[in-house]
Structures are given as C-alpha cells and as structure tokens.
LUMNU-107108 format. One line per 5 residues: number of its first residue (from 1); their letters; for each residue x, y, z of C-alpha. Coordinates in pm, 1 decimal. Layout:
// residues N
NUM) A) X Y Z | ... .
***
This chain:
// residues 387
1) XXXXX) -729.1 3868.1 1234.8 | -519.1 3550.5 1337.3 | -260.6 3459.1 1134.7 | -299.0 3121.6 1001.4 | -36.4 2843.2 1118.5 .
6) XXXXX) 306.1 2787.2 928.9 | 418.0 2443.1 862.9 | 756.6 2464.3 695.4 | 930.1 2175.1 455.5 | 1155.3 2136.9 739.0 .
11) XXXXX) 921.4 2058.7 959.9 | 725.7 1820.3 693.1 | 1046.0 1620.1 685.8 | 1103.6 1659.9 1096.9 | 768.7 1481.9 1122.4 .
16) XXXXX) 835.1 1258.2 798.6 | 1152.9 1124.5 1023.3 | 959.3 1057.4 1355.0 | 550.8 945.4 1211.8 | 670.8 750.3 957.0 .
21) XXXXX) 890.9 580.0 1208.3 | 1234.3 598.9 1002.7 | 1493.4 790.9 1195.1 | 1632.6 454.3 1402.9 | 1508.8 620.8 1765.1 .
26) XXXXX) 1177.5 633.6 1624.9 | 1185.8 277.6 1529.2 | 873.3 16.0 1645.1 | 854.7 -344.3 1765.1 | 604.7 -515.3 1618.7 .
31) XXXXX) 442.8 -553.6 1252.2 | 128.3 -420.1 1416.9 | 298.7 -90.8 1529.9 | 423.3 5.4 1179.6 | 84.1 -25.7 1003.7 .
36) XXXXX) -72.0 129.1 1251.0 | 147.0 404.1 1216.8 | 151.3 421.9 836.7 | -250.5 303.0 801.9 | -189.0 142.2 526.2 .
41) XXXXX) 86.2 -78.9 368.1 | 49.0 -81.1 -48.6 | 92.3 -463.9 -109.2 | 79.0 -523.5 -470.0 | 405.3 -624.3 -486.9 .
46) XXXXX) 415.8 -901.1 -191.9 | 778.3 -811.4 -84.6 | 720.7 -491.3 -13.6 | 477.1 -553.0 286.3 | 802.3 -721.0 428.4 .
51) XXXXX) 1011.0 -460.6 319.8 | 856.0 -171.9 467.7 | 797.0 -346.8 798.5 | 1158.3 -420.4 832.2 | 1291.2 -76.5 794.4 .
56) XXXXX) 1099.1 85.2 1041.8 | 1140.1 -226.0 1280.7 | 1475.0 -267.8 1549.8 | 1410.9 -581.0 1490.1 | 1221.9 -842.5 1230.3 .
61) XXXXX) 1208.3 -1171.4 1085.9 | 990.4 -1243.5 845.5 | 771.6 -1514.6 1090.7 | 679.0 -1197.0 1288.9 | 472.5 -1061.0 989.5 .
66) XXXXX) 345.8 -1405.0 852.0 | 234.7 -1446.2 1228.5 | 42.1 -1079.0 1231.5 | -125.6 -1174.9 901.6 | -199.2 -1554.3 905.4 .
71) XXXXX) -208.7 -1673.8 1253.5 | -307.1 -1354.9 1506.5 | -519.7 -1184.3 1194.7 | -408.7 -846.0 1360.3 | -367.8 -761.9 967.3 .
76) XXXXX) -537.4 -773.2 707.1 | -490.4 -805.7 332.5 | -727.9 -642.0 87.2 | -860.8 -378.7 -167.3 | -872.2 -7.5 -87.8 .
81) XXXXX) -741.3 331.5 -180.0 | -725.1 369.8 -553.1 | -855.7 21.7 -640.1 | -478.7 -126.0 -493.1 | -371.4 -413.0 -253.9 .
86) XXXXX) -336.5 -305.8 67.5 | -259.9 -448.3 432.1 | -408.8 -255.1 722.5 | -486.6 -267.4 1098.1 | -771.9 -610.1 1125.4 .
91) XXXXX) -977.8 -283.9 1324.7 | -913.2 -7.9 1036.8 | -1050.6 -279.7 789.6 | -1449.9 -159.1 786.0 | -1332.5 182.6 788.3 .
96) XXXXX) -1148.8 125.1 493.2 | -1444.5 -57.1 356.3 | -1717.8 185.7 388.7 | -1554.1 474.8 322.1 | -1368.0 366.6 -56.5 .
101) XXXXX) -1367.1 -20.4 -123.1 | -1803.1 -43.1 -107.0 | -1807.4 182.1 -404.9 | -1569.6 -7.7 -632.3 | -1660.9 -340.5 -511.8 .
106) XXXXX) -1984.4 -203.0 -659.1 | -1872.2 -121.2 -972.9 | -1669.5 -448.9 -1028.1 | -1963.2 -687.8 -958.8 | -2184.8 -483.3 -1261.0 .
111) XXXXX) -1841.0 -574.0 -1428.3 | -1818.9 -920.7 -1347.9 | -2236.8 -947.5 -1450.3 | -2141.6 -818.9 -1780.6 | -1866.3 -1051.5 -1833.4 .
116) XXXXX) -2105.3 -1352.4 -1720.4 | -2331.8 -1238.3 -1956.6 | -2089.3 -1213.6 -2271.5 | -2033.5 -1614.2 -2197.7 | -2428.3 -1697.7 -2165.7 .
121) XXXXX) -2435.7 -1708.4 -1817.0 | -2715.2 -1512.5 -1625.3 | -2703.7 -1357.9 -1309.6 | -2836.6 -1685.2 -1147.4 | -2592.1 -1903.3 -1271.2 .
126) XXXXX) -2342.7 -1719.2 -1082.9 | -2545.8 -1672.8 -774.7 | -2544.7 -2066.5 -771.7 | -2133.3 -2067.8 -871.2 | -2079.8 -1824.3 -579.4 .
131) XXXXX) -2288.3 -2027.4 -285.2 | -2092.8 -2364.1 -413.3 | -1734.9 -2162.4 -450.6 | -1841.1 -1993.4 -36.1 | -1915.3 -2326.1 45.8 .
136) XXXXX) -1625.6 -2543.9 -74.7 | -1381.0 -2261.7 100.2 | -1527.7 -2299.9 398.1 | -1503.8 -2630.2 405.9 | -1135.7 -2662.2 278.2 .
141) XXXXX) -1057.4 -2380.1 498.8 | -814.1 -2230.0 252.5 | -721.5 -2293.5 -120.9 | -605.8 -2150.2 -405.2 | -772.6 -2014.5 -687.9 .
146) XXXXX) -703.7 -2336.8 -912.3 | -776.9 -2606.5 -613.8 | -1126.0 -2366.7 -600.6 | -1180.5 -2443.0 -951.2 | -1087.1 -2841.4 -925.9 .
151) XXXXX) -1370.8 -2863.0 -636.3 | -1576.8 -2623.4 -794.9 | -1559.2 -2677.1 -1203.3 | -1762.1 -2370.5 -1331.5 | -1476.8 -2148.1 -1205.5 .
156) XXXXX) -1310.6 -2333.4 -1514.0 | -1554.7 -2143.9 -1729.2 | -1351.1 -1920.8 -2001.7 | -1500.6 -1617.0 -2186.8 | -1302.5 -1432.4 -2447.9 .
161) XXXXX) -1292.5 -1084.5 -2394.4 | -1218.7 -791.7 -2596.6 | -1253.5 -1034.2 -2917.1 | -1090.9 -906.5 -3262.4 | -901.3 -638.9 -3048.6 .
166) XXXXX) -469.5 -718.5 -3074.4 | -508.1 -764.3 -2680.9 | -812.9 -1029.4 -2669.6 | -749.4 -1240.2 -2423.3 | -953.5 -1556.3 -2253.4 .
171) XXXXX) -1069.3 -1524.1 -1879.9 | -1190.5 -1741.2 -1645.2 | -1501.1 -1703.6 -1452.3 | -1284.7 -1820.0 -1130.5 | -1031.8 -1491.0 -1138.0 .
176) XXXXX) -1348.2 -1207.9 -1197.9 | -1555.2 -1403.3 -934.4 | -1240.1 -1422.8 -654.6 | -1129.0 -1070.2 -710.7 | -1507.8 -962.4 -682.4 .
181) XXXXX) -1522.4 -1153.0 -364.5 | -1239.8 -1057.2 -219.4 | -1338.8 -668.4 -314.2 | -1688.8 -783.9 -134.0 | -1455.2 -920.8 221.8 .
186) XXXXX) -1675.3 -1242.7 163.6 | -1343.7 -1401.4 125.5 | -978.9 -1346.3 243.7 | -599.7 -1352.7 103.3 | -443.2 -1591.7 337.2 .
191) XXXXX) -96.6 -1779.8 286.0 | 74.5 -1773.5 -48.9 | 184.8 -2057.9 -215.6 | 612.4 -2006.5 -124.7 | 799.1 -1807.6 10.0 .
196) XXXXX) 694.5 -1438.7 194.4 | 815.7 -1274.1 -200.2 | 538.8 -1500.9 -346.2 | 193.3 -1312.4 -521.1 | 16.8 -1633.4 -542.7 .
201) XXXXX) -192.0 -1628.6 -241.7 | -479.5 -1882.4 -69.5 | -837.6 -1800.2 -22.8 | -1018.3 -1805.1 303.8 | -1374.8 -1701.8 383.0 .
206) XXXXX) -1392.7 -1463.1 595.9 | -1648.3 -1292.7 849.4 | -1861.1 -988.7 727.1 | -1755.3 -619.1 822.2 | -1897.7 -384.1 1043.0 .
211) XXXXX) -2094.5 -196.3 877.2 | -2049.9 186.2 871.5 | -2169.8 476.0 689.8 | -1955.3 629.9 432.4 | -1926.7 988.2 523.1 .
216) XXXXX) -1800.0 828.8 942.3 | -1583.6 595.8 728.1 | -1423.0 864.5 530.4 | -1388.9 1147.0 820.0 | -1200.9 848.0 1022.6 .
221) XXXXX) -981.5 769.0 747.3 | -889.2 1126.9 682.4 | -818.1 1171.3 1058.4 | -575.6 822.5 1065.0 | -405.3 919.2 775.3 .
226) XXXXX) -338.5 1327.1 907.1 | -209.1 1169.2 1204.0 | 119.9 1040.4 1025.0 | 88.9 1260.5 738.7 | -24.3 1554.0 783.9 .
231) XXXXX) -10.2 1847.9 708.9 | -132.5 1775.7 340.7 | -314.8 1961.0 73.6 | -617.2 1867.2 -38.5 | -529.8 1744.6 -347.7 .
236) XXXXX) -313.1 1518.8 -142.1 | -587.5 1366.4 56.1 | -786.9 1346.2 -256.3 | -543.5 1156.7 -468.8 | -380.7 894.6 -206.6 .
241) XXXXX) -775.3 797.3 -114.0 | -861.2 784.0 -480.6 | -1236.4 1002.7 -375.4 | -1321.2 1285.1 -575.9 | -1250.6 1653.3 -458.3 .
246) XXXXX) -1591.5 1728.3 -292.4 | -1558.7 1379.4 -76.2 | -1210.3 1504.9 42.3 | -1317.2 1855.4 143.5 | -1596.9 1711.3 348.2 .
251) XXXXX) -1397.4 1485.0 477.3 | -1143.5 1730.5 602.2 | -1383.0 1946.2 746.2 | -1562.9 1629.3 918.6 | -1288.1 1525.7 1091.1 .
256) XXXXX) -1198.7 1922.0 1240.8 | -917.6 1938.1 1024.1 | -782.3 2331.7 1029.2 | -586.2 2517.9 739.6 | -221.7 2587.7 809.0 .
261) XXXXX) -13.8 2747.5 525.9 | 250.5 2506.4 361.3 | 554.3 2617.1 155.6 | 356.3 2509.7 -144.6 | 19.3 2695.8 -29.5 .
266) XXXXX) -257.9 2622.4 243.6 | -265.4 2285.0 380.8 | -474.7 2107.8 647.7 | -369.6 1965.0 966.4 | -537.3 1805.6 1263.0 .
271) XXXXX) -588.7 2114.4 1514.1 | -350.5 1940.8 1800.5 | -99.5 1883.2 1582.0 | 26.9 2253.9 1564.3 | 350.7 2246.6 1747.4 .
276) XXXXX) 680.8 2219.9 1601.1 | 899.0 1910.7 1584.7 | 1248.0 1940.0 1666.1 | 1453.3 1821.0 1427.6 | 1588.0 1443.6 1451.2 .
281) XXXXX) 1969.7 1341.6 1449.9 | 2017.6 1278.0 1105.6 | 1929.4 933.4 965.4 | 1934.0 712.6 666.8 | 1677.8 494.5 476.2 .
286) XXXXX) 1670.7 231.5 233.8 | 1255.7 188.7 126.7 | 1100.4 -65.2 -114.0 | 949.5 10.7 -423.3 | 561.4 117.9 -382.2 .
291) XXXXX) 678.5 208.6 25.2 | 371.7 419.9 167.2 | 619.0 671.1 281.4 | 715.1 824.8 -130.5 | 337.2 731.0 -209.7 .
296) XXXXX) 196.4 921.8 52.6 | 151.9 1242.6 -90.4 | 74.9 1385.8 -435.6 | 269.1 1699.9 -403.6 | 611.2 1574.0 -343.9 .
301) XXXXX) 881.7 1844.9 -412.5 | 924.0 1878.5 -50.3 | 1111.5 1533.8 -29.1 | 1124.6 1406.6 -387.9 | 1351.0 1686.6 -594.8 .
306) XXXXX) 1170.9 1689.3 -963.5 | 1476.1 1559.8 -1126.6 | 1546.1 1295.4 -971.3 | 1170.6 1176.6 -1089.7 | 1289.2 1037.5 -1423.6 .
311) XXXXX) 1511.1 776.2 -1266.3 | 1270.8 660.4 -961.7 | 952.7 666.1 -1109.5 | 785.4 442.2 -1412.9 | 542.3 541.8 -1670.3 .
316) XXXXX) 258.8 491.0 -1429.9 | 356.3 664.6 -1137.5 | 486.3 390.8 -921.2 | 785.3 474.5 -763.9 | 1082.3 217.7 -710.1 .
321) XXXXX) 1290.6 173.8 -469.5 | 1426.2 492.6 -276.8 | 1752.2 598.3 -81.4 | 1694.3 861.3 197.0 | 1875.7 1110.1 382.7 .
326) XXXXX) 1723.2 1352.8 660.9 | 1338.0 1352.8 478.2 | 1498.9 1335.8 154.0 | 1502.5 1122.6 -78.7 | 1835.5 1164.1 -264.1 .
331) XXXXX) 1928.2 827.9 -478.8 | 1818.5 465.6 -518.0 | 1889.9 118.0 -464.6 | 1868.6 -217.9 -615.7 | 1942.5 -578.2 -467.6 .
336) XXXXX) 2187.2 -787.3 -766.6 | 2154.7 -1160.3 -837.8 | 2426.9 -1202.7 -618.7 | 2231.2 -1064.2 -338.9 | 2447.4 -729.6 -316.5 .
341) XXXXX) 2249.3 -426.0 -232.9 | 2388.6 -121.6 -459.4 | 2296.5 203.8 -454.8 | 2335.5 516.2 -655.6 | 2321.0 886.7 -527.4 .
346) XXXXX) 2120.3 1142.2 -796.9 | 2293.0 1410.5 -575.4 | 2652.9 1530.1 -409.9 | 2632.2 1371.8 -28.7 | 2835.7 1501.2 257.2 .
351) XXXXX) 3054.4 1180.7 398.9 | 2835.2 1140.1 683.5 | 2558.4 1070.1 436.5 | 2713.4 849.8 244.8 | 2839.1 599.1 562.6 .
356) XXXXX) 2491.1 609.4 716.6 | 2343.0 465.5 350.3 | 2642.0 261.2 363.5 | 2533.5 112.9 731.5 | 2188.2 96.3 621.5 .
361) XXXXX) 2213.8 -140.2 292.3 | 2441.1 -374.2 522.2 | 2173.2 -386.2 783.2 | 1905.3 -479.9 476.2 | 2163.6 -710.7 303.0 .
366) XXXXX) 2224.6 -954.0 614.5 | 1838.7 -937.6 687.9 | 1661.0 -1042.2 336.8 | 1990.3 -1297.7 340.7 | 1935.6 -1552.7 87.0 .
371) XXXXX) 1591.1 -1416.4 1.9 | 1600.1 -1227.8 -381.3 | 1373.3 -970.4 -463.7 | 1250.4 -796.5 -813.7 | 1033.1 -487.5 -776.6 .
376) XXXXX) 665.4 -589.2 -946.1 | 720.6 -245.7 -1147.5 | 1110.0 -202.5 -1227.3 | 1238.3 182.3 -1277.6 | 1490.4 299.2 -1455.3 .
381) XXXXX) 1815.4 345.7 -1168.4 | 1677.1 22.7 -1028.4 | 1727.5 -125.3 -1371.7 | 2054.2 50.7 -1432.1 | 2213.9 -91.4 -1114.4 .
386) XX) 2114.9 -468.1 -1199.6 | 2236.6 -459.2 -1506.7 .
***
C-alpha cells in the first residue's frame, strides 16, 4: 500500500512565505496580482483592502488600487464567504456568486419581504421601489445611499424593528433594499465618500453575472483557494467558505483534491502540488487586522501559537493586526495618533528578528504617511499599544 503524502508545519509556513506572497522575493506588482493570489481580500474594514495589498506589493500607492477597483474594474467589491465583504478577481466574481453568495442573497431577500411586510408594504410595493431605485442609479451613474433616497423618497421609509426589545431600533427601507441588491450584483460598491480608509461607499448598477451552477462554482473555488492555501483540512475549507461539511467534501473531491497527512491529521492538497518547498530566507511581516493570510485557515496552531490568541483576537473571532516572523506570527502592531507604528513581541526574538520587524514598520510608516487608521474591530495588544 502507498504511503500517503507528508506535508510538514514547516513546509505549511515554506509555502505560507512564497503563495501568500510575503517573504519580499516573492513580492507582486500590481493590485491584481495579490488578489489573485490570495482569491479573496476580506474588506469589511475598508483599510485593510489597502493594507494587505501594500505588504505583499514592491511597490504601491494607494491610486494603483482605487484604479483596479473604480476605473479598470479588474476588482470587484462584494458579498461572499461567510456572509462578509470581500474584493476579488472582476473574473472570480460569478464563481464566487454561484457557489456561496446565491444562497444567502436568497435568504436575505425573504428577510427584507418580511421586514416590508412588518411596515405595510407588500411585495409589490417594493417591486415598484426597486425598478425606480435601478433606474435613478443608472441614470446618476453612481450615488450614495442617502442621494438614492433624495431621488427616490420611499427608500426614506422607516420600520421599527424588534419593538419592546432593549435593542429596537428604526430601519430604513433604503439600507435592507441596497444590501439586498448589492447581495443580488444588481448593483455595485463603487467610490466612497473620502478618503481610501472611508466605509461609506457609492452605488453603481452593475451588469448581471454569468451564470453557473453551484456544485462547478464550488469545485472552482475550492481549487483557487488550495492553490495558495493548501494543504488544508476539511474543516478548514468548510469554515473559511462558510458551506456546510457535505458541500466541502464534495467539493474537495470535485476538484481532484488528494489526502496528504498534516501534523494535525489528514489534509487535502491539489495532486501537483506534492513537492516540497525549500525554505525562504527569513522574512518579516506587518498584516492588517482581518488580513486573509491569519483568516485563512480554521486550524491555526501551525502559525498562530494558542497563547498568543487572547491578545490578537476579539470576542468574535476577528483577528487584529499581526507581526510575523518566518510563517509565524509572533506579536502585534498598532499605528498611534501620532502616526508611529509600535509593535509588541508575545515571544523572545533572536536580533535578526527583531531588525527585520524593525525595517518592516518603517517601510509601512513612510507609506500610509499622513493617512490614520483604526481597525473596524480593535483587540486587545492593538488597544494596549494606543493607549
């Protein structure tokens, strides 16, 4: 009988250094290069689109990613894996679509029919909001989602929901029916309103998908995302796509993904992506809260050590911003009101460590230059070192 492959942690993290395009001689040139690499960018938090772009970039300025998003539409902004922002390859987009954002688009407009109804409006009176709300985007080309509601006045509509409950709250009809659409790909996140840290984004209407069907879609997704990170576990694939375990196992075995044994048990891999690695010069990393590198995988211990968890990661699993050494992440980092970048090591470093971290927060400090920026979800060391 064959013995199975062995994928060692070492050889995660050798392929962590080179995929994920962080060790500086594996650096790209272009926006379109990274995510393409990474297949998805989480963008929840605005600034750390930017952020992960420009450490894995030998070169960025901010115009180069506004460009890829806004201008060339090589990107795209919009729902996917575990009902979060992302921004993917313009091509990956229907893929993306089919295979996880169909389903919860689904579920959201049942959602936003409900919360009609609770205000007295039927399912036609919305049908007739959403043709006028299409139409005035496409002729304004882009607005936001209060110069929507100035052309179009029953977005103004507000319903109170969860009523007698401590968190009742009033809602428009304009924020359910642009998230909906947006979930949908009938319309676009285009330009925010500021600067490239700004969440308040414009509204464009945008083209209809490809349509594909959602077993292709989710084989082709698995494949993209084993390219860069595998080899993962199951539970791995299952968790960062959000589908349930039977979806990832025949997604796996769609795409001709093979079993390999991991340090932490069996694993899949792609079956021409069995050869070792050999092991990068050593290299440094300062990544963004929310980077797709620390929320790539669900099993972590490999490159997150369990106690350093406490300090990096908030209640709900997002993690903040990380410091890295050789496929390791070993501290974190903070930028302070005065625009210094300071960082903390959870561990002892050897010298050489410690002046590569050194060289990378200067590189970061004289490229975000004047610009501040807040993670969306603050953790505790990134907390401690702003105080």
């Amino acid at each position: 009988m064959t013995a199975r492959p062995t994928i060692d942690d070492q050889q995660r993290r050798a392929r962590l250094a080179s995929r994920q395009l962080l060790a500086p001689a594996h650096r790209a040139d272009s926006p379109e290069q990274v995510v393409e690499a990474l297949v998805a960018l989480h963008a929840t938090d605005p600034a750390t689109v930017f952020l992960s772009v420009a450490a894995r970039l030998t070169r960025l300025e901010p115009a180069d990613l506004e460009r890829a998003l806004y201008q060339d539409e090589t990107l795209l902004r919009m729902h996917g894996m575990r009902h979060t922002l992302f921004v993917v390859p313009a091509d990956l987009a229907p893929v993306v679509y089919a295979s996880t954002t169909r389903k919860v688009a689904e579920k959201e407009r049942r959602g936003l029919l409900a919360f009609a109804a609770e205000g007295g409006f039927d399912a036609d009176w919305l049908a007739a909001v959403q043709r006028r709300t299409l139409a005035a985007l496409a002729e304004a080309g882009q607005a936001t989602g209060s110069q929507l509601g100035g052309l179009v006045p029953e977005l103004r509509e507000s319903i109170t929901v969860a009523v007698g409950k401590p968190y009742e709250a009033q809602q428009t009809i304009g924020v359910r029916l642009l998230r909906v659409l947006g979930m949908e790909n009938e319309i676009v996140r285009g330009r925010p309103v500021g600067g490239w840290t700004s969440g308040q984004h414009r509204w464009a209407v945008r083209g209809a998908l490809p349509a594909l069907p959602p077993a292709e879609a989710q084989a082709e997704l698995t494949r993209r995302w084993l390219t860069t990170f595998g080899p993962a576990t199951t539970e791995d694939v299952r968790w960062w796509t959000g589908w349930g375990v039977r979806e990832a196992r025949a997604a796996l075995a769609a795409c001709g993904a093979v079993t390999v044994d991991l340090d932490c048990g069996p694993g899949h891999a792609l079956p021409d992506d069995l050869d070792p690695l050999p092991d990068p010069a050593p290299w440094a990393a300062l990544l963004p809260s929310l980077d797709p590198t620390p929320m790539g995988w669900q099993q972590r211990d490999w490159y997150l050590p369990a106690a350093h968890r406490t300090d990096l990661i908030d209640r709900s699993g997002n993690i903040g911003p990380t410091v890295w050494w050789n496929g390791r992440v070993v501290g974190g980092w903070a930028q302070h009101a005065d625009g210094r970048l300071r960082w903390e090591a959870l561990e002892p470093l050897p010298r050489e460590a410690t002046a590569a971290i050194d060289a990378e927060a200067d590189r970061l400090t004289r490229w975000l230059g004047p610009a501040r920026v807040t993670p969306r979800f603050r953790t505790p060391l990134e907390r401690r070192l702003t105080g």
